[in-house]
Biopython code that builds the backbone (N, CA, C, O; Angstrom):
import numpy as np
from Bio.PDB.StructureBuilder import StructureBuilder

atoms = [
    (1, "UNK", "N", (5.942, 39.800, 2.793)),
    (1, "UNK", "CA", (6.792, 38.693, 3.152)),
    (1, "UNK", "C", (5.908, 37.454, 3.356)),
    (1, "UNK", "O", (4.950, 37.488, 4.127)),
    (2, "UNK", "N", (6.298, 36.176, 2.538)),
    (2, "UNK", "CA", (5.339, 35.350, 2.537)),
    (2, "UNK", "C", (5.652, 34.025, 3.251)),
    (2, "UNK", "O", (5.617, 33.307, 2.252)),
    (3, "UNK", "N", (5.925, 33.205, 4.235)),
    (3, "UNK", "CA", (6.333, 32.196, 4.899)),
    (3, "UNK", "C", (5.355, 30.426, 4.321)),
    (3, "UNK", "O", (4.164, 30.257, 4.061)),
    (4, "UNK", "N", (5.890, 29.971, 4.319)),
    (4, "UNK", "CA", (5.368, 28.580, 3.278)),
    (4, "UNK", "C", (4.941, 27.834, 5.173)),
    (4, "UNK", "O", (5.791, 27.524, 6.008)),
    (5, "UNK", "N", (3.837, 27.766, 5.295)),
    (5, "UNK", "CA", (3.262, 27.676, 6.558)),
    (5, "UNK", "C", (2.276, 25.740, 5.996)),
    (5, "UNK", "O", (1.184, 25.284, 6.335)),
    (6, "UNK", "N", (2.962, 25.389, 5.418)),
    (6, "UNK", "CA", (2.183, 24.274, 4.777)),
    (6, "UNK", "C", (1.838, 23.505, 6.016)),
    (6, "UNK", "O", (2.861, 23.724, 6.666)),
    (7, "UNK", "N", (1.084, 22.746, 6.788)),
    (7, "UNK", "CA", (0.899, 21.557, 7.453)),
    (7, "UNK", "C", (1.281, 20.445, 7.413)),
    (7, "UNK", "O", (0.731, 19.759, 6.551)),
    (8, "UNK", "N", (2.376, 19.737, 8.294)),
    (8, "UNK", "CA", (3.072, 18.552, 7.986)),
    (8, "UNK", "C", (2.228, 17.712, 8.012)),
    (8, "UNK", "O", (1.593, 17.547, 9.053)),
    (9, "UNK", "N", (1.946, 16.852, 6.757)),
    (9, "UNK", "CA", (0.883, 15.419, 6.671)),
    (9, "UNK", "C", (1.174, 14.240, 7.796)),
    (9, "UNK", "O", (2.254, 13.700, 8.039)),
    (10, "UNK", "N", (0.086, 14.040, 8.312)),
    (10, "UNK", "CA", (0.646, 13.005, 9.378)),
    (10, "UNK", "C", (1.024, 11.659, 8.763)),
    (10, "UNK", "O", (0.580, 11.413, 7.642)),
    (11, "UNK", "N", (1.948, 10.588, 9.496)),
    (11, "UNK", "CA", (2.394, 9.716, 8.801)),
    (11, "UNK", "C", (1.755, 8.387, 8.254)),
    (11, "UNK", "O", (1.687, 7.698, 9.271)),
    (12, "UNK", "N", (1.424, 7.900, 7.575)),
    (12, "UNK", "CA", (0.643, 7.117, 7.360)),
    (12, "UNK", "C", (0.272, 6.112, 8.179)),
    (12, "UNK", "O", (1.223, 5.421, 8.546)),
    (13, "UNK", "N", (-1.246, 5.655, 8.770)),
    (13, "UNK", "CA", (-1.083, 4.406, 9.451)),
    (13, "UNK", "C", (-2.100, 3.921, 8.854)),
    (13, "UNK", "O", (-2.843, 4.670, 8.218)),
    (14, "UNK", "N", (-2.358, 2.425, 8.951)),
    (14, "UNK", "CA", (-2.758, 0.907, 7.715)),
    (14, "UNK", "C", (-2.697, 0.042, 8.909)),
    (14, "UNK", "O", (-1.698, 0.044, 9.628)),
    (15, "UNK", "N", (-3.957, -0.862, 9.201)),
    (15, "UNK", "CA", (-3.790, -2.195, 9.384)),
    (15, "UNK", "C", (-3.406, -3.110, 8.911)),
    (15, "UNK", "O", (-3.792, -3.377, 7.773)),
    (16, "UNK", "N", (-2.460, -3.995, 9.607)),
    (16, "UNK", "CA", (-1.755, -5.054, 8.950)),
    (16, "UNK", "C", (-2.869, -6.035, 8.608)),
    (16, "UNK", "O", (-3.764, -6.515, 9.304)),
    (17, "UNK", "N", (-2.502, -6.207, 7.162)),
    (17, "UNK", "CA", (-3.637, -7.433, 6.946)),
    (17, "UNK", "C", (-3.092, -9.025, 7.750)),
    (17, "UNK", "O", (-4.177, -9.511, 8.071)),
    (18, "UNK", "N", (-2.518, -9.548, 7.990)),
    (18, "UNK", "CA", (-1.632, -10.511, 8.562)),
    (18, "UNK", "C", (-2.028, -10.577, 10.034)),
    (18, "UNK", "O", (-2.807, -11.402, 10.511)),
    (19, "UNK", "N", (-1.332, -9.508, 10.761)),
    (19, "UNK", "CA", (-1.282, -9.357, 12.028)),
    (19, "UNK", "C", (-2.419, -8.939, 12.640)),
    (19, "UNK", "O", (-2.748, -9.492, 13.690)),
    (20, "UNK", "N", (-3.132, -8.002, 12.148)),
    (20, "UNK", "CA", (-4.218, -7.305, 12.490)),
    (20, "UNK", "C", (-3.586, -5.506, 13.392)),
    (20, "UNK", "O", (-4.400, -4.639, 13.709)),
    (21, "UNK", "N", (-2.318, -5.385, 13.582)),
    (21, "UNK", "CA", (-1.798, -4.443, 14.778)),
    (21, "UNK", "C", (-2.122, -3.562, 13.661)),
    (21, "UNK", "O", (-2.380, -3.796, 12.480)),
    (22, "UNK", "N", (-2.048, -2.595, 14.275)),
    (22, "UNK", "CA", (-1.569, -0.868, 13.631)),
    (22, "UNK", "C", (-0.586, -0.706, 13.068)),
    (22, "UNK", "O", (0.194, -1.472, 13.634)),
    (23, "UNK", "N", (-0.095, -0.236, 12.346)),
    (23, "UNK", "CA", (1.465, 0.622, 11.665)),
    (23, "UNK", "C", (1.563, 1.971, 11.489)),
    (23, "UNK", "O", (0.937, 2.489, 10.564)),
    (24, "UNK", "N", (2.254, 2.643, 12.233)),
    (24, "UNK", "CA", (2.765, 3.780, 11.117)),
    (24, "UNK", "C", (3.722, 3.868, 10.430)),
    (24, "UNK", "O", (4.232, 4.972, 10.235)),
    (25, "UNK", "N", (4.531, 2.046, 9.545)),
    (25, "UNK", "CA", (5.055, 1.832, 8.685)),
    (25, "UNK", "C", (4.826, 0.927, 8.024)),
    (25, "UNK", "O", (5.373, -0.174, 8.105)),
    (26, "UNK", "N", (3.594, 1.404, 6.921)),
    (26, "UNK", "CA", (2.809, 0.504, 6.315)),
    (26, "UNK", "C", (3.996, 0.060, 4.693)),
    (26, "UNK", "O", (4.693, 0.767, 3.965)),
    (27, "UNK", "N", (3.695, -1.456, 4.731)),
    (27, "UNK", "CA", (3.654, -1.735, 3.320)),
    (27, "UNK", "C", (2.970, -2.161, 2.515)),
    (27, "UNK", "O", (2.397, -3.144, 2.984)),
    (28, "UNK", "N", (2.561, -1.899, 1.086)),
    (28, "UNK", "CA", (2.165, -2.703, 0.176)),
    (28, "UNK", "C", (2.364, -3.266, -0.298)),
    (28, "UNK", "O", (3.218, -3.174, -1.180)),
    (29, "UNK", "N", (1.256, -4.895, 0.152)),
    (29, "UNK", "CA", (1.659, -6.399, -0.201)),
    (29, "UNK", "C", (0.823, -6.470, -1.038)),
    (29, "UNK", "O", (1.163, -7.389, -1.784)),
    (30, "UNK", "N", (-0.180, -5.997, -1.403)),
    (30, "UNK", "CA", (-1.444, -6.088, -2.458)),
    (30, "UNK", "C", (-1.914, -5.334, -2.735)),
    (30, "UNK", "O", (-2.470, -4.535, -1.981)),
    (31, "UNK", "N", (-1.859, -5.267, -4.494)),
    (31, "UNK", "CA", (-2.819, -4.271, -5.008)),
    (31, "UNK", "C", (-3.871, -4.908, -5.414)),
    (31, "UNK", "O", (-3.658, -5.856, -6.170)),
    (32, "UNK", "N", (-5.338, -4.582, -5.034)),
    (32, "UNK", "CA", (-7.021, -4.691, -5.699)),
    (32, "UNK", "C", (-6.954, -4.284, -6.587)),
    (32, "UNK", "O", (-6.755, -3.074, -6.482)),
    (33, "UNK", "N", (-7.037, -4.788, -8.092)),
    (33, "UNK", "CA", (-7.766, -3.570, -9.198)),
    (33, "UNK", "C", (-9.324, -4.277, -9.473)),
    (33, "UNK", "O", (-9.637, -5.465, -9.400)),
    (34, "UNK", "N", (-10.137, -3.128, -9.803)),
    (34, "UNK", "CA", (-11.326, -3.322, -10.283)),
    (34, "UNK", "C", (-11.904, -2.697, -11.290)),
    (34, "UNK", "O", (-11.713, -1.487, -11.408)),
    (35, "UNK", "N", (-12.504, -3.207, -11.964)),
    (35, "UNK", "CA", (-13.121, -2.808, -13.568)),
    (35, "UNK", "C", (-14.170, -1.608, -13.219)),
    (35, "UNK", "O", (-14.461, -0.744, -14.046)),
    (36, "UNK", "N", (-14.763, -1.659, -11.754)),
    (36, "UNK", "CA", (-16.269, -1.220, -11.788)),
    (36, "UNK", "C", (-15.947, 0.027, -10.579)),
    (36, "UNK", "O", (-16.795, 0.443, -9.789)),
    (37, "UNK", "N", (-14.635, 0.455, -10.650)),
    (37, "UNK", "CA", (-14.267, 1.596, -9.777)),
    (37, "UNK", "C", (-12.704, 2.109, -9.544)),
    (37, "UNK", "O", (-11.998, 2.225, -10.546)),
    (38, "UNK", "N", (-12.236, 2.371, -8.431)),
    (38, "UNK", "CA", (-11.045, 2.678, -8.091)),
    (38, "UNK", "C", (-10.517, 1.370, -7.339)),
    (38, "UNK", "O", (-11.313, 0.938, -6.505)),
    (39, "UNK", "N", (-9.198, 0.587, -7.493)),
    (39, "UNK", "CA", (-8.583, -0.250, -6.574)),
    (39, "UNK", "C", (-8.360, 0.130, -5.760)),
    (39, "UNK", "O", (-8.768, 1.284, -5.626)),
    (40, "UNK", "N", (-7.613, -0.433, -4.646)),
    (40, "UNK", "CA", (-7.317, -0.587, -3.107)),
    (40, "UNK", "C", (-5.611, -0.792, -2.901)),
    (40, "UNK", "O", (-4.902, -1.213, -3.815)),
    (41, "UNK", "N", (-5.173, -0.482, -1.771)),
    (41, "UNK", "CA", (-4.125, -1.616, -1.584)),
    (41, "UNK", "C", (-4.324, -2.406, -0.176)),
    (41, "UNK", "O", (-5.241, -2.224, 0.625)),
    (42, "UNK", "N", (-3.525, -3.086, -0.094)),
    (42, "UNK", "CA", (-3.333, -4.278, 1.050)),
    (42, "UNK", "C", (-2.365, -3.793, 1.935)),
    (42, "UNK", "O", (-1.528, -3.098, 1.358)),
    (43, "UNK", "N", (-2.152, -3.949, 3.413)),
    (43, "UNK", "CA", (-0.042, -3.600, 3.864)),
    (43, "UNK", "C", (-0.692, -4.320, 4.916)),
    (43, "UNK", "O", (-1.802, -4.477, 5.426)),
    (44, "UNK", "N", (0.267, -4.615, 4.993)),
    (44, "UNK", "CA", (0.829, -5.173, 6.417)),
    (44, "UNK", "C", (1.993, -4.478, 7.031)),
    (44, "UNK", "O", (2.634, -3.589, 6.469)),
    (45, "UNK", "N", (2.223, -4.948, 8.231)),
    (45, "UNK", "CA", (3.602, -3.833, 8.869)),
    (45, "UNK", "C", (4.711, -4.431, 8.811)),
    (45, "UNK", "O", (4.686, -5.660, 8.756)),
    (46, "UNK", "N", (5.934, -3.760, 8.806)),
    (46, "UNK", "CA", (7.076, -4.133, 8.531)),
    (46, "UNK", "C", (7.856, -5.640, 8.443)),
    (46, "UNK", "O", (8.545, -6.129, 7.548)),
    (47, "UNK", "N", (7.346, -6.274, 10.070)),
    (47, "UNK", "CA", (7.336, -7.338, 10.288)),
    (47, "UNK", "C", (6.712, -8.704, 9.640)),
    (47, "UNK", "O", (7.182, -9.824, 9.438)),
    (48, "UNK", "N", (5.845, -8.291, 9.479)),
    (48, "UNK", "CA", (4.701, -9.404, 8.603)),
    (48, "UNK", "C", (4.807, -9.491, 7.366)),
    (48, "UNK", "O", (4.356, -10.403, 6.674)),
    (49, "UNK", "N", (5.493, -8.420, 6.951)),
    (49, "UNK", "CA", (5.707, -8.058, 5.075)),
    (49, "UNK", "C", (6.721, -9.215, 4.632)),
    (49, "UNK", "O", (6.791, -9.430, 3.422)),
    (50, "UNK", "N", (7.242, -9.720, 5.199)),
    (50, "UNK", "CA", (8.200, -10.686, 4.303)),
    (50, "UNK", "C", (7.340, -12.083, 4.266)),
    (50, "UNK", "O", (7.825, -13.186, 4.015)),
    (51, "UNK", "N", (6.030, -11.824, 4.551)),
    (51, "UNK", "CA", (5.240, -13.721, 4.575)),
    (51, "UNK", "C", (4.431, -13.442, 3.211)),
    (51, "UNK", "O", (3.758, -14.336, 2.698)),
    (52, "UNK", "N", (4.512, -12.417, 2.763)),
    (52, "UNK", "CA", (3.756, -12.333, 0.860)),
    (52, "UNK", "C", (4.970, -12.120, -0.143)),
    (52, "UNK", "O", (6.030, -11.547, 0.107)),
    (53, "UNK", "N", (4.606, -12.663, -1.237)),
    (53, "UNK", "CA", (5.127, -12.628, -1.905)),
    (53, "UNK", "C", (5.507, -10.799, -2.535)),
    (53, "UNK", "O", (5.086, -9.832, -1.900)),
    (54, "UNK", "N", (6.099, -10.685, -3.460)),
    (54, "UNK", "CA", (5.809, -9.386, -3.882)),
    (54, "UNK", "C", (4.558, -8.563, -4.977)),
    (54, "UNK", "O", (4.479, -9.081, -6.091)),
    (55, "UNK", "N", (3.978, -7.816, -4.816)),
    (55, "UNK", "CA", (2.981, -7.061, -6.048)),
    (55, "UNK", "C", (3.337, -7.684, -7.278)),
    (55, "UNK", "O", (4.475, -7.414, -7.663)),
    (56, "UNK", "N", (2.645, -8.471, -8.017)),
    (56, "UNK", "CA", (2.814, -8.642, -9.413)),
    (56, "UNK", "C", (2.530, -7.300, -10.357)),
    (56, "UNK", "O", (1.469, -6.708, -10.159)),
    (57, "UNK", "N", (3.123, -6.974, -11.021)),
    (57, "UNK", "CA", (2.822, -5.914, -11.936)),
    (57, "UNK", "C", (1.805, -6.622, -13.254)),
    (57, "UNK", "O", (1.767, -7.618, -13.977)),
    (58, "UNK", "N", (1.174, -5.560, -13.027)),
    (58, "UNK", "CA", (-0.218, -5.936, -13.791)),
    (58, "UNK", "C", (0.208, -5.983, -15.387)),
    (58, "UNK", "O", (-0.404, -6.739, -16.142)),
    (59, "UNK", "N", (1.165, -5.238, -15.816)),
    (59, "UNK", "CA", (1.626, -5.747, -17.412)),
    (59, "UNK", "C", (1.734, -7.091, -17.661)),
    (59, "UNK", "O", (1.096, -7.792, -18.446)),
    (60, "UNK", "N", (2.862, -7.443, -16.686)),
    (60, "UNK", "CA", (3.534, -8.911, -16.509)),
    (60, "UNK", "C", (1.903, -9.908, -16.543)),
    (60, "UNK", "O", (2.358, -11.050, -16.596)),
    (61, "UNK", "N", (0.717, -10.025, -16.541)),
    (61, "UNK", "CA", (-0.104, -10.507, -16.362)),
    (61, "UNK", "C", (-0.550, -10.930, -18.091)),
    (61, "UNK", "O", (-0.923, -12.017, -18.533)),
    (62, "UNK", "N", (-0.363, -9.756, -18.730)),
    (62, "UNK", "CA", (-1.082, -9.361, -19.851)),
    (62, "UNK", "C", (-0.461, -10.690, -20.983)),
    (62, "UNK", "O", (0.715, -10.917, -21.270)),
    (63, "UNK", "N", (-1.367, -11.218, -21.333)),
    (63, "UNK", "CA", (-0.396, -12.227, -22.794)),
    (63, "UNK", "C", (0.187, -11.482, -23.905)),
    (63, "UNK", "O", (-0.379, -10.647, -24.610)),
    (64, "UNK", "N", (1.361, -11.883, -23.967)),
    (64, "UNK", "CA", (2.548, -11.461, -25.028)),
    (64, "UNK", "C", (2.271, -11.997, -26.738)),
    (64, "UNK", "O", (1.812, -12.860, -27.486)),
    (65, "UNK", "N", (2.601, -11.384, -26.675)),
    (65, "UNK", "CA", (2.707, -11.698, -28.233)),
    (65, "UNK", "C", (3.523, -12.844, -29.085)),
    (65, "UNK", "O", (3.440, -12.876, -30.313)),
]
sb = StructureBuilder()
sb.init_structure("model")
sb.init_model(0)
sb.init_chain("A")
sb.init_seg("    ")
for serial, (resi, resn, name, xyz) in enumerate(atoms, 1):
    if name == "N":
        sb.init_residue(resn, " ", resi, " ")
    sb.init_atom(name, np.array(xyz, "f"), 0.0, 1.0, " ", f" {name:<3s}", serial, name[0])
structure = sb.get_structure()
């Protein structure tokens, strides 16, 4: 008899880039990409999240044809 005993992941917490407080309801206001590794993201907490704009999607960047 086998019981699924998994460990609940704790909830995420992120310094607000803005505020500087703690969250354990982070958002992402910015994504880092970099050529010379792995990107990052940015959050701020719930409150502070509406003073950035939104993530540009990195396609939308790319010149069209």
């Amino acid at each position: 008899m086998s019981h699924d005993r998994s460990p609940e992941l704790p909830p995420p917490v992120r310094m607000c880039v803005r505020c500087e407080r703690i969250t354990d309801d982070p958002v992402v206001v910015h994504e880092v990409h970099s050529a010379s590794g792995p990107g990052w993201n940015v959050y701020a907490c719930r409150g502070c999240a509406s003073h950035f704009p939104p993530p540009a999607d990195v396609f939308d960047l790319l010149p069209g044809d």
